[in-house]
C-alpha positions in Angstrom: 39.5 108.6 -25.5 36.9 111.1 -24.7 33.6 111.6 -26.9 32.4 114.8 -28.7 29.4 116.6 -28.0 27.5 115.5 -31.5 28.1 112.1 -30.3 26.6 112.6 -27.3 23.6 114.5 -28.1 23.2 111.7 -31.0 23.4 108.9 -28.0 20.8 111.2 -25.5 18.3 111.7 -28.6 18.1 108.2 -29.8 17.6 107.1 -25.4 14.9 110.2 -25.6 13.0 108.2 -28.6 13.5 104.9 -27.2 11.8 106.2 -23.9 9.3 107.9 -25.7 8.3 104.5 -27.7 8.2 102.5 -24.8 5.5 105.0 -23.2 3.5 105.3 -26.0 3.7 101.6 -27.3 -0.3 100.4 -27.1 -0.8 97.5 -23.8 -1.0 94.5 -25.0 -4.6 93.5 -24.7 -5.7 90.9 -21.9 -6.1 87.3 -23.6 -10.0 85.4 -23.9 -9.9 83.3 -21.3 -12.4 81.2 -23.1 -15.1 78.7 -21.5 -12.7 76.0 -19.9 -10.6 79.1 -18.4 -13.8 80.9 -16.9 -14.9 77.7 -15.2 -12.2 77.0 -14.3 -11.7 80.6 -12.3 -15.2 79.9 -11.3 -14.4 76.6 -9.4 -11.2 78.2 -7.7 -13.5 81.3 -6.5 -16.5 78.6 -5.1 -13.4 76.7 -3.1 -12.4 79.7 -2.0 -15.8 80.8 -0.8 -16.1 79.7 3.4 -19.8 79.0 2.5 -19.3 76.2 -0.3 -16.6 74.9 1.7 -18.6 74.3 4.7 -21.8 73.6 3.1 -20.2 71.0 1.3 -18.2 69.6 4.1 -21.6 69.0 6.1 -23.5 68.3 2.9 -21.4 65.4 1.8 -20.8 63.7 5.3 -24.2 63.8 6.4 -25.9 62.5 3.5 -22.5 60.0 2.8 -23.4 58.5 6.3 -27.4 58.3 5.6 -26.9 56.9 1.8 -24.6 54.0 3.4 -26.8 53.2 6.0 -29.4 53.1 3.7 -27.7 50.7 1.6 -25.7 48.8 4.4 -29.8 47.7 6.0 -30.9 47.2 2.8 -28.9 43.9 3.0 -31.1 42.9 6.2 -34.0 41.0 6.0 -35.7 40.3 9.1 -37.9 37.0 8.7 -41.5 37.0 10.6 -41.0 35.0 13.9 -44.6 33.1 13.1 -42.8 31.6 10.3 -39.7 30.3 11.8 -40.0 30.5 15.7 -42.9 32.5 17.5 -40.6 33.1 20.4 -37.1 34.0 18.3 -37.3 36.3 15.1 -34.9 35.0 12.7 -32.3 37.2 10.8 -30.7 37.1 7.3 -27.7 39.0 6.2 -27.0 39.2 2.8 -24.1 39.8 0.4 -26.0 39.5 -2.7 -26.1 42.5 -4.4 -29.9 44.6 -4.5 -30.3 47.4 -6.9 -30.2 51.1 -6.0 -33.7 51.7 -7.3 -35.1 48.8 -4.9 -33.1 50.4 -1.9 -34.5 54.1 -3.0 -38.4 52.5 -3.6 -38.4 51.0 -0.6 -37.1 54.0 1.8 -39.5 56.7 0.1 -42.7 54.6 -0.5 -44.0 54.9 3.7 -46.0 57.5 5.6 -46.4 60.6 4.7 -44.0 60.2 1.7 -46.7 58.7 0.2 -49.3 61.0 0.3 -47.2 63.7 -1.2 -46.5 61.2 -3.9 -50.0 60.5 -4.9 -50.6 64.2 -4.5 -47.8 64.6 -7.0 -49.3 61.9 -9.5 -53.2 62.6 -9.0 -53.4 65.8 -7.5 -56.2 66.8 -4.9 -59.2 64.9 -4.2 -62.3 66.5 -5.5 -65.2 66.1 -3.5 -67.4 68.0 -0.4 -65.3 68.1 2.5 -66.1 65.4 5.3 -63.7 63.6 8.2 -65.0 60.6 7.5 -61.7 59.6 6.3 -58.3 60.8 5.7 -57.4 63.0 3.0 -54.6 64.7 0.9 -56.0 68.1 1.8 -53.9 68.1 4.9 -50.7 68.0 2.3 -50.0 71.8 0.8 -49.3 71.9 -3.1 -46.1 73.2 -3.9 -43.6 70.7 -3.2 -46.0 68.2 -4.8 -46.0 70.3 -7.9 -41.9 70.0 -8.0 -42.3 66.4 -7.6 -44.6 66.3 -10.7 -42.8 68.4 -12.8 -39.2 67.1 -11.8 -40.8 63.4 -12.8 -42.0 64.9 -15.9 -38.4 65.6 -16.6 -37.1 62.8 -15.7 -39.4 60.0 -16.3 -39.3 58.1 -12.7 -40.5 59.8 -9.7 -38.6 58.1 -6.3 -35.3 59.5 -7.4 -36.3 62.6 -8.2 -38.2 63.0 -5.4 -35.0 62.5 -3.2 -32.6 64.7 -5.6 -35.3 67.9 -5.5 -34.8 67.5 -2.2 -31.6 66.8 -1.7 -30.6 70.3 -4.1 -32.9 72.1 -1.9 -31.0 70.7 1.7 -27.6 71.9 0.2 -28.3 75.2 -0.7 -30.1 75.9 2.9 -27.4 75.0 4.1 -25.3 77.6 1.9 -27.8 79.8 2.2 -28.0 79.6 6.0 -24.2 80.0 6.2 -24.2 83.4 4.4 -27.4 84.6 6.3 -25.6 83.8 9.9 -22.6 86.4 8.3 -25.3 88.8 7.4 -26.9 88.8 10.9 -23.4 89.4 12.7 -22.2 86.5 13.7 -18.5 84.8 12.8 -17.5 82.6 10.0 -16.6 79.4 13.3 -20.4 80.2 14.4 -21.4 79.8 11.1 -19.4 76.5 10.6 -21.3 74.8 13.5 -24.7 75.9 13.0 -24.7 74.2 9.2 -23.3 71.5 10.9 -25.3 70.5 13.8 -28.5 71.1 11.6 -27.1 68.5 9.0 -26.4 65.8 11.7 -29.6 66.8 13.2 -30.9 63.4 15.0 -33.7 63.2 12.3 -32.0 65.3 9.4 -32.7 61.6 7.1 -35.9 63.2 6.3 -34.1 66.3 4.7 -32.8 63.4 2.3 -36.4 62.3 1.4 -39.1 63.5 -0.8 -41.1 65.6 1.7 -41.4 69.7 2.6 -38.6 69.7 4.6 -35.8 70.8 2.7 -38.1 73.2 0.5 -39.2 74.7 3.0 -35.9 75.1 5.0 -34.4 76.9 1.9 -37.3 79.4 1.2 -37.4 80.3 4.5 -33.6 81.0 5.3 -34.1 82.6 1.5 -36.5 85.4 2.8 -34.6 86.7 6.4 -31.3 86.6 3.6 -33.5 88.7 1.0 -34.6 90.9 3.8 -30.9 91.5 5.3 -29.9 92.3 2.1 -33.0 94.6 1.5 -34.3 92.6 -1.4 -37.9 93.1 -0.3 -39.2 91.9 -3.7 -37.3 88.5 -3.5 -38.2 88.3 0.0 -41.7 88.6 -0.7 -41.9 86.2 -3.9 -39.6 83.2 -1.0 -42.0 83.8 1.2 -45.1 83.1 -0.7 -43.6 80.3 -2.1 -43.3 79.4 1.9 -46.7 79.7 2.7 -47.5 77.7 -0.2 -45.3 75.0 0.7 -46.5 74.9 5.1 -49.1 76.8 7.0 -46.2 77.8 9.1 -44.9 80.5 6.1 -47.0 82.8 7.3 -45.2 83.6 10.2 -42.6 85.3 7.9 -44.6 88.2 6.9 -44.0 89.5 11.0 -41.0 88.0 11.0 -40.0 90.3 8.2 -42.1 93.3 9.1 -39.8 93.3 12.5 -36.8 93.1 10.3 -37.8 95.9 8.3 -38.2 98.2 11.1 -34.8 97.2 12.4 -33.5 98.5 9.3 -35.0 101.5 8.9 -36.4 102.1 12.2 -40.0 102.8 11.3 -42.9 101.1 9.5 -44.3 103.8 7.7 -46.0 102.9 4.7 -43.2 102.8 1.9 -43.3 101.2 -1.5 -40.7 99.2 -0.5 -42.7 97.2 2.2 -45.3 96.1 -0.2 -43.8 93.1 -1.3 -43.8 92.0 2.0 -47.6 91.4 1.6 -46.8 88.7 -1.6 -46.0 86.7 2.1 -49.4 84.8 2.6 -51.0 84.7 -1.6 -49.3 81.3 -1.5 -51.5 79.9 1.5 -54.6 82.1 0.4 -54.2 80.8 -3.1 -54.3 76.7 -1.6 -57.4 78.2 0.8 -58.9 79.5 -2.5 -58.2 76.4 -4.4 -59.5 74.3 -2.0 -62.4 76.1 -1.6 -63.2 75.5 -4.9 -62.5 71.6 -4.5 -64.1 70.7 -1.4 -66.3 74.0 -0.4 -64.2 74.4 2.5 -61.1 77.1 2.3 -59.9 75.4 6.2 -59.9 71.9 4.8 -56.3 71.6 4.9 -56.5 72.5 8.7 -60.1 71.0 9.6 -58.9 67.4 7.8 -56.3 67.1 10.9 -58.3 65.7 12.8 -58.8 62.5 11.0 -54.8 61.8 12.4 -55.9 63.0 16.0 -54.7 66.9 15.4 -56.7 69.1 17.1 -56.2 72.8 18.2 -54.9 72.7 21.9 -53.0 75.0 24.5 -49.7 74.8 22.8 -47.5 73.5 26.0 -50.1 70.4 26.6 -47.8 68.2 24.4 -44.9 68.9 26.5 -47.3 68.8 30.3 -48.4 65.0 28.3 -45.0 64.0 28.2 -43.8 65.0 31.7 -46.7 63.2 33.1 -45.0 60.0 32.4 -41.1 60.7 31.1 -40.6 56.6 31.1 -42.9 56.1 28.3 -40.2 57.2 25.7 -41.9 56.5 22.6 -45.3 55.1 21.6 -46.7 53.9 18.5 -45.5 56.7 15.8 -44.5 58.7 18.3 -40.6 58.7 19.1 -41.7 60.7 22.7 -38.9 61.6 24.2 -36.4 62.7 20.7 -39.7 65.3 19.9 -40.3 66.5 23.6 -36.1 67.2 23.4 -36.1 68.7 20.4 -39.5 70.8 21.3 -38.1 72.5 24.4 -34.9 73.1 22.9 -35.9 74.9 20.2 -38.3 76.8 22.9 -35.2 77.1 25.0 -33.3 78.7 21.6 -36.1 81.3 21.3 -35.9 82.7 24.6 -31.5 83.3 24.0 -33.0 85.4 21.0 -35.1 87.5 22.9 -32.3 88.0 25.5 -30.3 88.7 22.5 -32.6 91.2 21.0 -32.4 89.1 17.6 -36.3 89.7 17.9 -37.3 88.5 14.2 -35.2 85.4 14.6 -36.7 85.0 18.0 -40.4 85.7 17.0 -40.0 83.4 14.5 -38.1 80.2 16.4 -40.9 80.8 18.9 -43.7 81.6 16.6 -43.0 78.1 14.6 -43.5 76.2 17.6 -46.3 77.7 19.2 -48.0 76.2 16.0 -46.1 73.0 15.8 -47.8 72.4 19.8 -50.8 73.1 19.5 -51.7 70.3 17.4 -52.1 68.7 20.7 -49.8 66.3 19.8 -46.1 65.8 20.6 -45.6 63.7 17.3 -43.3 64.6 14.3 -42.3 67.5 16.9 -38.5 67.0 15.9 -39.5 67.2 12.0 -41.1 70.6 12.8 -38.1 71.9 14.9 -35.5 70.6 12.9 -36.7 73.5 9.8 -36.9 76.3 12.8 -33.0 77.4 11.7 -31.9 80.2 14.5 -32.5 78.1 17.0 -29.3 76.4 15.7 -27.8 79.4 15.2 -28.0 79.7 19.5 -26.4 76.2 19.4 -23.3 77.2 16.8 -22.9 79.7 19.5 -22.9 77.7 22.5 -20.7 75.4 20.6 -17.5 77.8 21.0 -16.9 75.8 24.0 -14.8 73.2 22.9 -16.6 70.2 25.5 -20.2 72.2 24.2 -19.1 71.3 20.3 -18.1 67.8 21.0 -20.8 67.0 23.2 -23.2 68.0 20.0 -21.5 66.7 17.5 -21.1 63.3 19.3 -24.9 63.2 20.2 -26.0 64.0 17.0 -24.5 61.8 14.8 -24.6 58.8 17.6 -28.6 59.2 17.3 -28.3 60.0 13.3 -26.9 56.5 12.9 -29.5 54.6 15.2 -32.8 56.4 14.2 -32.0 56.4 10.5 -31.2 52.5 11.4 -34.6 52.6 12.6 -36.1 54.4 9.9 -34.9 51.7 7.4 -36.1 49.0 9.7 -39.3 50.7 9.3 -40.4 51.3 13.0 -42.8 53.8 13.1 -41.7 55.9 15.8 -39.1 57.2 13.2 -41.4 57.4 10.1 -43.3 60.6 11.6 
């Protein structure tokens, strides 16, 4: 049966309308997510993100492994040999359960931890300077001001010290991921770096309420502001820096050699400027202290009271070399700080042969200070916050025997010095 021509031009107009319908119908508009759906797309796009996964990795194993040891001695009691036997100290091992807040007390309540805690509580002392005795001069102000204000939140202060600075540690270590991108080098490199700096021999201090991890994330903050030419946030870390250790300073070079690598010149330009915001946070604490004490160089001139003077910075390491079998003396874990000096020296010098010449002015910079002090102590605490020299080591670490060898070391000495921190022997308290 075949059809006739009304029927189908009847059949091609109504496919026409139904064509043009479908083209002209309005999209249907894209549904509200809502809050539960945007954090949820949130989360997937942080585990997605290299930098939160590896930062996290290293974050959570490294502070897993200090937290448990932390616990695991605070179920040792060591009884004094003049009460039981002068000749054989006697042990107890106990399953009895012992609060958190006694274990946390009692690991952040020695050394220098305490000074920043008074500081914290009382603020400076307020009288003409002398060296008569020590004094919390020594201790810069803006971690202590966290500490205050963070207890003033919460109501207890050894917790909070150890979270502020446990917030701080994890985001260096994000931070420092995404910087090692910025400067060129692979996401593997990256990977290693964060790690090795977590598992650092002495990284338990990054876990306890001192400058350390403060400092660590400013400072890694301004070389990321500067690579991204955010001059004015680099500026603002770096004060904050300077406020927090004398050794902040060195980023206003530091960033005036990465600013000519980006534009190839250092003529004046308003963006530059805020580069100069770099040292208001150490001339405010000189200023202050002037004020307190009549002595803007207290916080350098009070060293001497703990047996800091100024000194050829390689004396430290000629002092140790003299006698290499004396590996630690009274506060003074000698051979871990003359290690970690000269490699972090060591690390410097790759960085000039690699024409990374901020990161290498800096590494070497930061340790030209930390020496000459005259004294090899806390020399790990002080190289353990100098970051590109682990950068060199992430590097070296894409030989396979190289990474293992690091990783290996590290956490073999993490365990038995943070053992020793939580026996409290002094050569790991400084």
């Amino acid at each position: 049966m075949t059809a006739s021509p009304e029927n189908i031009s009847s059949e091609i107009g109504q496919t026409d309308r139904l064509a043009e319908a479908a083209t002209t119908s309005p999209t249907p508009a894209p549904q509200k997510l809502g809050v539960p759906g945007v954090i949820i797309n949130w989360l997937r796009a942080l585990a997605r993100d290299e930098s939160v996964r590896a930062a996290t990795f290293a974050f959570v194993l490294t502070r897993s492994l200090i937290l448990f040891l932390f616990i695991l001695t605070a179920q040792l009691q060591i009884v004094n040999p003049e009460i039981v036997n002068p000749e054989v100290g006697a042990t107890v091992i106990t399953l009895h359960k012992v609060q958190l807040s006694r274990i946390i007390t009692r690991r952040v309540t020695v050394a220098d931890i305490n000074w920043y805690r008074d500081t914290a509580k009382l603020g400076y002392e307020r009288r003409p300077f002398t060296t008569e005795k020590q004094a919390n001069w020594a201790f810069f102000p803006l971690f202590p001001l966290l500490w205050y204000l963070a207890s003033h939140i919460t109501g207890e202060y050894h917790f909070s010290g150890m979270a502020i600075s446990a917030i701080f540690f994890f985001f260096a270590l994000l931070l420092l991921h995404k910087t090692i991108l910025e400067f060129g080098w692979n996401v593997p490199d990256a990977n290693r770096t964060i790690f090795y700096l977590a598992a650092f021999p002495v990284s338990y201090f990054f876990s306890l309420p001192l400058t350390e991890s403060l400092f660590l994330f400013l400072t890694i903050g301004c070389f990321y502001a500067a690579k991204r030419k955010a001059w004015l946030l680099a500026g603002i870390l770096g004060a904050l820096a300077s406020a927090t250790r004398i050794t902040g300073v060195l980023l206003l070079p530091a960033l005036f050699i990465v600013y000519w690598q980006t534009y190839r010149t250092l003529r004046p330009r308003l963006n530059i400027l805020p580069l100069l915001l770099i040292p208001t946070g150490l001339l405010s604490f000189m200023f202050f202290l002037y004020r307190i004490t009549g002595n803007a160089f207290a916080f350098k001139d009070i060293g001497v009271t703990w047996g800091r003077e100024p000194a050829y910075f390689l004396k430290p390491l000629y002092d140790y070399l003299s006698d290499p079998l004396l590996l630690a003396s009274p506060w003074d874990f000698r051979l871990i700080n003359f290690l970690a000096a000269t490699t972090v020296l060591s690390c410097g010098l790759v960085l000039l042969k690699w024409r990374h010449w901020s990161l290498a002015f800096y590494t070497l910079a930061c340790m030209f200070v930390a020496l000459s002090s005259s004294l090899l102590q806390s020399q790990a605490r002080y190289a353990m916050v100098v970051f590109p020299a682990f950068i060199v080591l992430g590097v070296a670490g894409r030989r396979p025997h190289v990474d293992t060898a690091i990783r290996t070391t590290s956490l073999i000495l993490l365990v038995l010095i943070t053992i020793m921190f939580c026996l409290r022997l002094d050569i790991s308290l400084s």
